[in-house]
Each structure stands twice: as C-alpha cells, then as structure tokens.
MARDRENGU-201413 format. One record per residue: residue number from 1; residue in one letter; x, y, z of N, C-alpha, C in turn. Coordinates in Angstrom, 2 decimals. Each point is the difference from the previous one (the first is absolute). Last residue first. Layout:
{num: NUM	residu: a	nxx: X	nyy: Y	nzz: Z	caxx: X	cayy: Y	cazz: Z	cxx: X	cyy: Y	czz: Z} .
...
end
This chain:
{num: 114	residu: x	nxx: -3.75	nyy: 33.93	nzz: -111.23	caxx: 0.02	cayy: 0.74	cazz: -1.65	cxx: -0.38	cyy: -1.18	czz: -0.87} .
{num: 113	residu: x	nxx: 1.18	nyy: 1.88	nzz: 5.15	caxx: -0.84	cayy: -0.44	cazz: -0.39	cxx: -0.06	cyy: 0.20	czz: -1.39} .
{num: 112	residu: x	nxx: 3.76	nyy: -0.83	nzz: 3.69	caxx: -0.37	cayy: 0.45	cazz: -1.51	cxx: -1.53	cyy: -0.38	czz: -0.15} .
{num: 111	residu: x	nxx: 2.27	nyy: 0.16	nzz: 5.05	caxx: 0.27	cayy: -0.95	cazz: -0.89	cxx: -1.05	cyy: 1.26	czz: -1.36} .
{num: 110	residu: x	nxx: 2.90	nyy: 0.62	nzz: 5.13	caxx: -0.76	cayy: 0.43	cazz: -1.06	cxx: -0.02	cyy: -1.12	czz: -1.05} .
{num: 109	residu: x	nxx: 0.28	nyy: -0.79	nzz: 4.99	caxx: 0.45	cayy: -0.13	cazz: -0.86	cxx: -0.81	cyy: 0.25	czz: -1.24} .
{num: 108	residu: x	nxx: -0.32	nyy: 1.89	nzz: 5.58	caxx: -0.12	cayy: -0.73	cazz: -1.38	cxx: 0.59	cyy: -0.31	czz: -1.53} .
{num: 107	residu: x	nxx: 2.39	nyy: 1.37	nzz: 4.52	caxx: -1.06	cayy: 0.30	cazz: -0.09	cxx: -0.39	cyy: -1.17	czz: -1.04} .
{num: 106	residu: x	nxx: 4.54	nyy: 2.12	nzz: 2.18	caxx: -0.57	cayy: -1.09	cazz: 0.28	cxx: -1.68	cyy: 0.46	czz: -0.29} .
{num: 105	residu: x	nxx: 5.45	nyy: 1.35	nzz: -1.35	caxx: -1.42	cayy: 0.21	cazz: 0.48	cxx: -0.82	cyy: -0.95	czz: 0.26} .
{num: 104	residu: x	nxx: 5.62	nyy: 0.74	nzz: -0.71	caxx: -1.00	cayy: -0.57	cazz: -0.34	cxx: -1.62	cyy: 0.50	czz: 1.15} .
{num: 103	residu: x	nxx: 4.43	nyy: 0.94	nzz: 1.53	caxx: -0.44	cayy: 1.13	cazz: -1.40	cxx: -1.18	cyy: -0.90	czz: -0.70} .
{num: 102	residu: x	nxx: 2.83	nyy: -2.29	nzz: 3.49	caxx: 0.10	cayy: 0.56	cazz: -0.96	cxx: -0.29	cyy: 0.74	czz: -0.94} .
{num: 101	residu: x	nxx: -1.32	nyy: -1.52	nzz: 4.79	caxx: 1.44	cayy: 1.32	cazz: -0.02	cxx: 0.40	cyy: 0.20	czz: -1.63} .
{num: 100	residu: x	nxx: -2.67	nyy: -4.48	nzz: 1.28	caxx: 0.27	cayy: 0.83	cazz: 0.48	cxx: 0.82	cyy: 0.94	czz: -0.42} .
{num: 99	residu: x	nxx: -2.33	nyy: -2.72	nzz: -3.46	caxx: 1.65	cayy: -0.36	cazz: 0.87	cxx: -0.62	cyy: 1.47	czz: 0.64} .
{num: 98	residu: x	nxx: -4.08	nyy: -1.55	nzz: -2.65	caxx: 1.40	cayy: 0.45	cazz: -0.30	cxx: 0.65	cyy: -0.17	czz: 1.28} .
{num: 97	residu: x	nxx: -4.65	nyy: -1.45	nzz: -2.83	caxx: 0.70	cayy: -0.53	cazz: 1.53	cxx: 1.55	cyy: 0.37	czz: -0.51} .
{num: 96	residu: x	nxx: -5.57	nyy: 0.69	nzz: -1.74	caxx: 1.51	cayy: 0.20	cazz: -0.80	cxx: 0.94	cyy: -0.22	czz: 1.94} .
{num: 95	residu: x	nxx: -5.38	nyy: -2.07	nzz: -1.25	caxx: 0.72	cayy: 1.69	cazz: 0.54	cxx: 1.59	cyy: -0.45	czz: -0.12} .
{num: 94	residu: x	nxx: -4.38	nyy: -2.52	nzz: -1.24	caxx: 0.85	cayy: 0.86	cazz: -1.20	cxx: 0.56	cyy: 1.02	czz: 0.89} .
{num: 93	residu: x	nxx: -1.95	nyy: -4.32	nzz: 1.89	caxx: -1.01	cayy: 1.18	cazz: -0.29	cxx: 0.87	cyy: 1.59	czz: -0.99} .
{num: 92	residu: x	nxx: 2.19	nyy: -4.13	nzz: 0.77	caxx: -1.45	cayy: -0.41	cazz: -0.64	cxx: -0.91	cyy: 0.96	czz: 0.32} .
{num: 91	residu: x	nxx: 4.01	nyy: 0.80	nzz: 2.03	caxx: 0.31	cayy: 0.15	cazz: -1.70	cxx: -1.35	cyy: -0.72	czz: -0.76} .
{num: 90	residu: x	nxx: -0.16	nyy: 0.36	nzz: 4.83	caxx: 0.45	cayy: 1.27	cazz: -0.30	cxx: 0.20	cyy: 0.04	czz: -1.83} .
{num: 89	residu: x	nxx: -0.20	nyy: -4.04	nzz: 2.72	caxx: -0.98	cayy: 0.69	cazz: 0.14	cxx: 0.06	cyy: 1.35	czz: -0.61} .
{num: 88	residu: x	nxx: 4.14	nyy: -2.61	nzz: 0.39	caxx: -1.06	cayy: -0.11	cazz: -1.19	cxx: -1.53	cyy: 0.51	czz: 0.09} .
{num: 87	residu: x	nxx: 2.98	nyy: 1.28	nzz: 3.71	caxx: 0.09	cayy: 0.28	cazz: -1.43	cxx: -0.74	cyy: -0.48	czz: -1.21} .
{num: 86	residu: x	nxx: -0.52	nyy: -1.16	nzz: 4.47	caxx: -0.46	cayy: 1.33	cazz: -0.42	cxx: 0.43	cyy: 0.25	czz: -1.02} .
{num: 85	residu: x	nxx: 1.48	nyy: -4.01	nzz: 0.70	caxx: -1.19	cayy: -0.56	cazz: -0.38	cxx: -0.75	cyy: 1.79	czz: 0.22} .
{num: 84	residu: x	nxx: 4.56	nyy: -0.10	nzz: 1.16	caxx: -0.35	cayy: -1.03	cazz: -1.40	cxx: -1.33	cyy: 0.18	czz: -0.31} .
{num: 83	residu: x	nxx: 0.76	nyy: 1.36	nzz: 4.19	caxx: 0.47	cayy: 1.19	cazz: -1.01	cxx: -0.28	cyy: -0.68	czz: -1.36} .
{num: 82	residu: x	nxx: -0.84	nyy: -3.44	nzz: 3.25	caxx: -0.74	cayy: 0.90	cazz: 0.33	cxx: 0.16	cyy: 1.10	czz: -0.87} .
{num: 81	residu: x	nxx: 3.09	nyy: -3.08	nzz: 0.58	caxx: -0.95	cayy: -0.31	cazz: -0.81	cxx: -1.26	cyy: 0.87	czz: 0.00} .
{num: 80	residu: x	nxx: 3.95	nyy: 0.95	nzz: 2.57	caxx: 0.21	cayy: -0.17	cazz: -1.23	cxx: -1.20	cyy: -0.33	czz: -1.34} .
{num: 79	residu: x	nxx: -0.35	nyy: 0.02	nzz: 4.93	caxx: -0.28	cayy: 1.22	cazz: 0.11	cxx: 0.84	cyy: -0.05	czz: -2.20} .
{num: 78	residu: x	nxx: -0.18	nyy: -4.28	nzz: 1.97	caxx: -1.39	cayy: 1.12	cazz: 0.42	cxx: -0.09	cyy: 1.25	czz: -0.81} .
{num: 77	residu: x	nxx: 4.76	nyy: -2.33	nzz: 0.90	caxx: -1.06	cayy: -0.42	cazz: -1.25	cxx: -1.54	cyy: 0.30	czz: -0.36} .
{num: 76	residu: x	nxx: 2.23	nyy: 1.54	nzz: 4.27	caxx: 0.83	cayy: 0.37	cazz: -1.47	cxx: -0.43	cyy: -0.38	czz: -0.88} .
{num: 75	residu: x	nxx: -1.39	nyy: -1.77	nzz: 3.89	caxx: -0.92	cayy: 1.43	cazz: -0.17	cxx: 0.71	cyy: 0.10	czz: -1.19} .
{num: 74	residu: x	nxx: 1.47	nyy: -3.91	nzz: 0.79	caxx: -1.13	cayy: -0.18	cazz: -0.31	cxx: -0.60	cyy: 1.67	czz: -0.27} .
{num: 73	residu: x	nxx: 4.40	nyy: -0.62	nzz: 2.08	caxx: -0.21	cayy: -0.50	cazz: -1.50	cxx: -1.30	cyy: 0.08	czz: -0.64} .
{num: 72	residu: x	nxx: 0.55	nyy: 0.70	nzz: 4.31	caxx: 0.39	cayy: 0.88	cazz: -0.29	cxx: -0.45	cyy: -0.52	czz: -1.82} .
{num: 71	residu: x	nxx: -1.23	nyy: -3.16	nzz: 2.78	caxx: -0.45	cayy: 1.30	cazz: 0.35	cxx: 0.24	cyy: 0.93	czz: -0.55} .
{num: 70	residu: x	nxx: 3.28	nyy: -3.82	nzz: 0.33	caxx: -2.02	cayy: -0.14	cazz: -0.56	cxx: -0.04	cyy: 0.76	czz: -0.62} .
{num: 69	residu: x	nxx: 4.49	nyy: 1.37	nzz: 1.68	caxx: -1.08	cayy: -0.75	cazz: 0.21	cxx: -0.51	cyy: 0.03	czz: -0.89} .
{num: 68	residu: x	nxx: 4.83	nyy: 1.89	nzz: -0.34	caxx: -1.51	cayy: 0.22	cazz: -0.15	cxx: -0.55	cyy: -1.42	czz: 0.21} .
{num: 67	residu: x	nxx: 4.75	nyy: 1.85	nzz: 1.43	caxx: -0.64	cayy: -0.66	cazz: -0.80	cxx: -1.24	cyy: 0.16	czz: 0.54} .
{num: 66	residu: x	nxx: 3.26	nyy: 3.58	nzz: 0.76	caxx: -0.46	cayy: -0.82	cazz: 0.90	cxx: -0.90	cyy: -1.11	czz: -1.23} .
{num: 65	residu: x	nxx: 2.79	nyy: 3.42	nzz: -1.50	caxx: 1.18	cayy: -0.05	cazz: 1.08	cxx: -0.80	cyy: -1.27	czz: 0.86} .
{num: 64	residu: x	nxx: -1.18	nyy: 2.58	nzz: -4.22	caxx: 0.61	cayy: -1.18	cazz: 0.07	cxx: 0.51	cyy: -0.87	czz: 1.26} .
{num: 63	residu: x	nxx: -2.63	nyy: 4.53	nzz: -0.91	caxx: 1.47	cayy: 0.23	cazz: -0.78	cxx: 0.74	cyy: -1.59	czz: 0.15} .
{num: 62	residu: x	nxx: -4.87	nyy: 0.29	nzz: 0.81	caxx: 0.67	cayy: 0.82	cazz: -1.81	cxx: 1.72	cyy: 0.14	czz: 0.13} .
{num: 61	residu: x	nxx: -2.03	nyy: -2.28	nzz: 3.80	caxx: 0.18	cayy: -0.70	cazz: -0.96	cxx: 0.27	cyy: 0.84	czz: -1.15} .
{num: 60	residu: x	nxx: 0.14	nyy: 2.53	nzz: 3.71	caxx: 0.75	cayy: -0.68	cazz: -0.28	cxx: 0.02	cyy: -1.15	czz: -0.91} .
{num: 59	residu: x	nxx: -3.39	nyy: 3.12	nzz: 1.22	caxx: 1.35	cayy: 0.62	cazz: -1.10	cxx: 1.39	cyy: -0.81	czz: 0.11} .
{num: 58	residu: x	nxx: -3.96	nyy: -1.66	nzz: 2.08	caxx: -0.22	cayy: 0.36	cazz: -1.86	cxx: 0.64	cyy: 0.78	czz: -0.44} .
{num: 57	residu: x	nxx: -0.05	nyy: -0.82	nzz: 4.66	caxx: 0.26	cayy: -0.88	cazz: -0.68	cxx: 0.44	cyy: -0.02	czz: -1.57} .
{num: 56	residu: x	nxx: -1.26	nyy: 3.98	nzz: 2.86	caxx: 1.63	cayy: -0.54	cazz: 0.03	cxx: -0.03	cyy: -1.44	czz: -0.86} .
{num: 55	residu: x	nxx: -4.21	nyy: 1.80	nzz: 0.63	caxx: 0.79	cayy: 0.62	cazz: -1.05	cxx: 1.38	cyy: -0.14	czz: -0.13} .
{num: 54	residu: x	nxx: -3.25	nyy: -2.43	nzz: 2.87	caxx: -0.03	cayy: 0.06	cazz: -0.72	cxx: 0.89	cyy: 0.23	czz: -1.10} .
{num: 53	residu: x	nxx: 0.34	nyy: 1.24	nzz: 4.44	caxx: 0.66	cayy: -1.24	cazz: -0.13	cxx: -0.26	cyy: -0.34	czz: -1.78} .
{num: 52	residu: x	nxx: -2.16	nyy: 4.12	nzz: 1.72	caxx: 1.66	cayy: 0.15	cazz: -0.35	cxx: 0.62	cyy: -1.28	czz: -0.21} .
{num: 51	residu: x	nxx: -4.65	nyy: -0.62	nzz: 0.81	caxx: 0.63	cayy: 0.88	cazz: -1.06	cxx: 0.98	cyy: 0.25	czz: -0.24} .
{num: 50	residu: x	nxx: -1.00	nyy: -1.74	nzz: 4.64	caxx: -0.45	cayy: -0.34	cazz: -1.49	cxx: 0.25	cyy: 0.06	czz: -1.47} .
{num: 49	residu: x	nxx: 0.29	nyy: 3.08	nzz: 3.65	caxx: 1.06	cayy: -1.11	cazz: 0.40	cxx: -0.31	cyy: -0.97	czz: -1.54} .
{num: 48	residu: x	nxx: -3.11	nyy: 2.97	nzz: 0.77	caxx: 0.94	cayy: 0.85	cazz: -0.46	cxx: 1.25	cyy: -1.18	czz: -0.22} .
{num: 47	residu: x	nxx: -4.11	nyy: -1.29	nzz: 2.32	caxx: -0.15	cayy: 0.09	cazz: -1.39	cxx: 1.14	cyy: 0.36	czz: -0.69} .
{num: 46	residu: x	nxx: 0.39	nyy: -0.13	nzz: 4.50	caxx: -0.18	cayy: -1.46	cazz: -0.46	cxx: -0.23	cyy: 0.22	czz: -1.59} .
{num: 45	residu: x	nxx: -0.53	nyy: 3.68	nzz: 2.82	caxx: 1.17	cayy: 0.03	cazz: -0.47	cxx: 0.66	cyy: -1.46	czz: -0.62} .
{num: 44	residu: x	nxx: -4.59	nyy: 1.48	nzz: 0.61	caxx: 0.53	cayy: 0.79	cazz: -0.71	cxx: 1.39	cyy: -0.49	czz: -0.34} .
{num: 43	residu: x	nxx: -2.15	nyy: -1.96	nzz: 3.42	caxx: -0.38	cayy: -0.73	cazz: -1.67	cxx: 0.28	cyy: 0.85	czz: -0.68} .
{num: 42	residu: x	nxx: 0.62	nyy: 1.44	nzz: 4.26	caxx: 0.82	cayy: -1.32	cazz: -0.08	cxx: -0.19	cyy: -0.48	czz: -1.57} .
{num: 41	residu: x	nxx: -2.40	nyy: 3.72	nzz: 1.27	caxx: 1.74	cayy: 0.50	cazz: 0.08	cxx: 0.39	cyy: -1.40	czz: -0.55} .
{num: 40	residu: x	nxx: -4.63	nyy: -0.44	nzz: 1.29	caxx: 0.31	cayy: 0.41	cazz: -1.62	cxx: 1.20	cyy: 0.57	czz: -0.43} .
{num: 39	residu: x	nxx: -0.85	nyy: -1.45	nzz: 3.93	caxx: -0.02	cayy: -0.96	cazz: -0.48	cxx: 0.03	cyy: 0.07	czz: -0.89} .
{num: 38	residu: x	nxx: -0.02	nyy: 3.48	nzz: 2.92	caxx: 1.22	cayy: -0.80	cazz: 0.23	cxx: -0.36	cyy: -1.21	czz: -0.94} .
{num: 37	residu: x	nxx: -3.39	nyy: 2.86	nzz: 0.21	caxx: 0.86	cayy: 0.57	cazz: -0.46	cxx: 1.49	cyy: -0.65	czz: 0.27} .
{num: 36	residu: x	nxx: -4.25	nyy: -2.01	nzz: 1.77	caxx: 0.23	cayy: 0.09	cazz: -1.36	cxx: 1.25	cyy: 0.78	czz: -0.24} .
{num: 35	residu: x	nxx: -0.04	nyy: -0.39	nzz: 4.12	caxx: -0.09	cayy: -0.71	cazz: -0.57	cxx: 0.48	cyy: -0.28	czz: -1.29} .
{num: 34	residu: x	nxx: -1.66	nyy: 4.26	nzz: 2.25	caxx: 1.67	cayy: -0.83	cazz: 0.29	cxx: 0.28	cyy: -0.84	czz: -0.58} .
{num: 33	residu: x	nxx: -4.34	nyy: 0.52	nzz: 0.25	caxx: 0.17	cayy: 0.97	cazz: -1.32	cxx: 1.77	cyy: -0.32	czz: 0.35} .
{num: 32	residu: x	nxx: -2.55	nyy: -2.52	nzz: 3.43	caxx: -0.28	cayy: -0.33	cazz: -1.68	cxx: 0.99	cyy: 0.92	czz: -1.01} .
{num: 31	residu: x	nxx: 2.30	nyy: 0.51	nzz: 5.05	caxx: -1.86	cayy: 0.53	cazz: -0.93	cxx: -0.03	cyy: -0.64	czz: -0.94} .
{num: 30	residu: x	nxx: 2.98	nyy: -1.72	nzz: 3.99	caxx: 0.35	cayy: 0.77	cazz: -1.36	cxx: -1.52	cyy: 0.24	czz: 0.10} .
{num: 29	residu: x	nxx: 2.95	nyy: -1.26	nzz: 4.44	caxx: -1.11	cayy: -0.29	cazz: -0.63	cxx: -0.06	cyy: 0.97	czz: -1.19} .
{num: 28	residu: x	nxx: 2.84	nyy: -0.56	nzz: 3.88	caxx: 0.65	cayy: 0.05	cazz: -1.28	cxx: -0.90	cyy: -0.83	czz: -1.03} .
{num: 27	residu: x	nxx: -0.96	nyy: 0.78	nzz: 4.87	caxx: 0.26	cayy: 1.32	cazz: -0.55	cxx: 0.36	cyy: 0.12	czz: -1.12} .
{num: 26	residu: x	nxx: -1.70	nyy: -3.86	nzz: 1.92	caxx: -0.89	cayy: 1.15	cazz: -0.14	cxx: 0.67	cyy: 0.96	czz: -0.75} .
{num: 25	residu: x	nxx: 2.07	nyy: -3.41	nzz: 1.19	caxx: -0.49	cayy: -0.34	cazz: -0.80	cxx: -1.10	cyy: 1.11	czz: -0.71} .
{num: 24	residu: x	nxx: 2.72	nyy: 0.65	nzz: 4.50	caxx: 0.87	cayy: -0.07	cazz: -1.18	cxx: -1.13	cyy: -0.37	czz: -1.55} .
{num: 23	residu: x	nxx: -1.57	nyy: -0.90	nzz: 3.72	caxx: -0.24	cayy: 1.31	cazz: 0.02	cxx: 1.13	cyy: 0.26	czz: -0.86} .
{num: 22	residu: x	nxx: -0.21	nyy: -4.18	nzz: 1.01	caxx: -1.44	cayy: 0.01	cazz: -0.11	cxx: -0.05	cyy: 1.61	czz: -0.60} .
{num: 21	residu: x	nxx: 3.34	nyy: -1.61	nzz: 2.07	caxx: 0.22	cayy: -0.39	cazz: -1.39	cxx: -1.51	cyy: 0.37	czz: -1.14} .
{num: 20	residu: x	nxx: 1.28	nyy: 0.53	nzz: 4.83	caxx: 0.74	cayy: 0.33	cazz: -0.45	cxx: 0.04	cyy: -0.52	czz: -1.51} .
{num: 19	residu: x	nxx: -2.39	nyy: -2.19	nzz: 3.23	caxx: -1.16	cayy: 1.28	cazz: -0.04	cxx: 1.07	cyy: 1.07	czz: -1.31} .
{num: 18	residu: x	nxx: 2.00	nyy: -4.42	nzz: 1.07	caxx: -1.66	cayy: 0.26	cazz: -0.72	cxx: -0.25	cyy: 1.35	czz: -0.11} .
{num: 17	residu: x	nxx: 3.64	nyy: -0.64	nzz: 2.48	caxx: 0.27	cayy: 0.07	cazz: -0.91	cxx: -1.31	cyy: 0.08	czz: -0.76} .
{num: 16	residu: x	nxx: -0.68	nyy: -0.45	nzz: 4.14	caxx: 0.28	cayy: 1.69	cazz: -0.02	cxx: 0.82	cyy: 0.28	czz: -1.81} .
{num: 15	residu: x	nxx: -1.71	nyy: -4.36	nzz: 1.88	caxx: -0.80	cayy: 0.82	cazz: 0.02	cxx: 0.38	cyy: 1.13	czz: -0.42} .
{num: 14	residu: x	nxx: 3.25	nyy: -2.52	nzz: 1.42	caxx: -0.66	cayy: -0.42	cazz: -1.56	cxx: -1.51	cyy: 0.37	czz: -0.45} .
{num: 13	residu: x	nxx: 2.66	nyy: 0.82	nzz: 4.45	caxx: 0.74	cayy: 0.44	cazz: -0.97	cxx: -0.43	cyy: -0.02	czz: -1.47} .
{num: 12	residu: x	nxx: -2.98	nyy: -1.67	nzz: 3.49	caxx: 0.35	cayy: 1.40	cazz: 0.00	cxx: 0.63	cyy: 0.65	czz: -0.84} .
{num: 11	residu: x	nxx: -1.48	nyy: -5.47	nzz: -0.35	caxx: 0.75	cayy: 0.67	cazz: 1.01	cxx: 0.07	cyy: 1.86	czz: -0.29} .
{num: 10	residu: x	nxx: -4.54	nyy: -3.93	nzz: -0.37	caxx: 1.29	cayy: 0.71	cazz: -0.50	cxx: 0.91	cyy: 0.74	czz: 0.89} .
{num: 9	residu: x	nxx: -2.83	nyy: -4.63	nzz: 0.04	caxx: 0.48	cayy: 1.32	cazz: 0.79	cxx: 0.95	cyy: 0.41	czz: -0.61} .
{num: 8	residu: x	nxx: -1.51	nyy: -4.24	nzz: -0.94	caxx: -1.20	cayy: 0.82	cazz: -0.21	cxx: 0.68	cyy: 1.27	czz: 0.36} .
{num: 7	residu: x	nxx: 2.62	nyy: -3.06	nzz: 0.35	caxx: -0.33	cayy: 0.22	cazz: -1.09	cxx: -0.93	cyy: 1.01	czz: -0.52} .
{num: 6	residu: x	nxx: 1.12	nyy: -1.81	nzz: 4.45	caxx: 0.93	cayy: 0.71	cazz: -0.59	cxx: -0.18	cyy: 0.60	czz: -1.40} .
{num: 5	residu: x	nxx: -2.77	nyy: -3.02	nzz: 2.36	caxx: -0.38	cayy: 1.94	cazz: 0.06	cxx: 1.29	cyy: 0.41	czz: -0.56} .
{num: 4	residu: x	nxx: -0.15	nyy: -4.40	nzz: -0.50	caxx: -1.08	cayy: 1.02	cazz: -0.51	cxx: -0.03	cyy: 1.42	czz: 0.38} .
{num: 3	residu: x	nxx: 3.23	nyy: -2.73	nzz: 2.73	caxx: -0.03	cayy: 0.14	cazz: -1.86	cxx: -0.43	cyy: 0.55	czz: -0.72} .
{num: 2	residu: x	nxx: -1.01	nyy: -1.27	nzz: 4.57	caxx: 0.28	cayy: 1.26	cazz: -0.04	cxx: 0.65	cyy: 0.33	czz: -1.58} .
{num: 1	residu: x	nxx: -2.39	nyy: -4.13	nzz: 0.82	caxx: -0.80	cayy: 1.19	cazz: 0.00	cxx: 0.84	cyy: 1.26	czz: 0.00} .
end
C-alpha cells in the first residue's frame, strides 16, 4: 500500500515543473494569421529553392557536365516535336516561317492569282 500512494502522490518539485511548462506553452502561442504567413514564407522559399535546383540542372546538361535522365531527354524531345508539328501547322495554313533576327517576315504567303 505505501507504493501506491507513492505513485499516486505527486512530488512538489514536479508539480512546480508542470505548472512551469504549462505557462511557457501559453506564452509562445502563434495566431492563425502568424501561421499562415510563416507557411506561405516556407513554401515561398521551398518554391524558389526549387527552381534554382531546376535551372542549375539544365544548364548543366546543355553544357555537358551532368548526364541526362529519362526525364530530361523526354521534355527535349516534347518540346522538339511540339515546334515541328507548330510549324507544319503554320505552313498548311500558308504562313511564311523565317529565321529569328533575320530580316525575313513572317506573314502570309503571297501567291499569283492569274
């Protein structure tokens, strides 16, 4: 029996920590709007992080330095076939397809009516 009570009976010192933690918890309590605004920092800067990992990659496979995945390969051929296939879109509807920056125009192709 005196066991139990031992158990049962808190001691003072560990009371006084409880109550000490209890009021600590209180005080370093946030607002929703705290919150949110710390979470949209974190995914802001998660996004940013992101991106830069991104763009470092892909300037390293263009200059050779990291071999290309899947992934990579696959958007490249994507994004290849994709211009291919705007282009011929573009010449079956008769619009003239010149070289960037060269002085060539880009519009309809005059044809002879005669």
């Amino acid at each position: 029996m005196g066991a139990e009570e031992e158990l049962n009976h808190i001691r003072p010192e560990q009371d006084a920590v409880a109550r000490d933690t209890t009021n600590r918890s209180s005080l370093n309590r946030i607002t929703p709007a705290q919150f949110l605004s710390w979470k949209r920092q974190k995914d802001a800067d998660a996004s940013a992080k992101r991106v830069e990992t991104e763009r470092k990659r892909a300037e390293d496979i263009a200059a050779g330095l990291v071999p290309m995945n899947g992934l990579a390969y696959l958007k490249i051929k994507l994004s290849q076939c994709q211009t291919k296939n705007k282009q011929k879109q573009m010449r079956r509807r008769g619009v003239s397809i010149g070289l960037p920056n060269s002085g060539l125009m880009v519009g309809k192709r005059l044809t002879r009516n005669g």
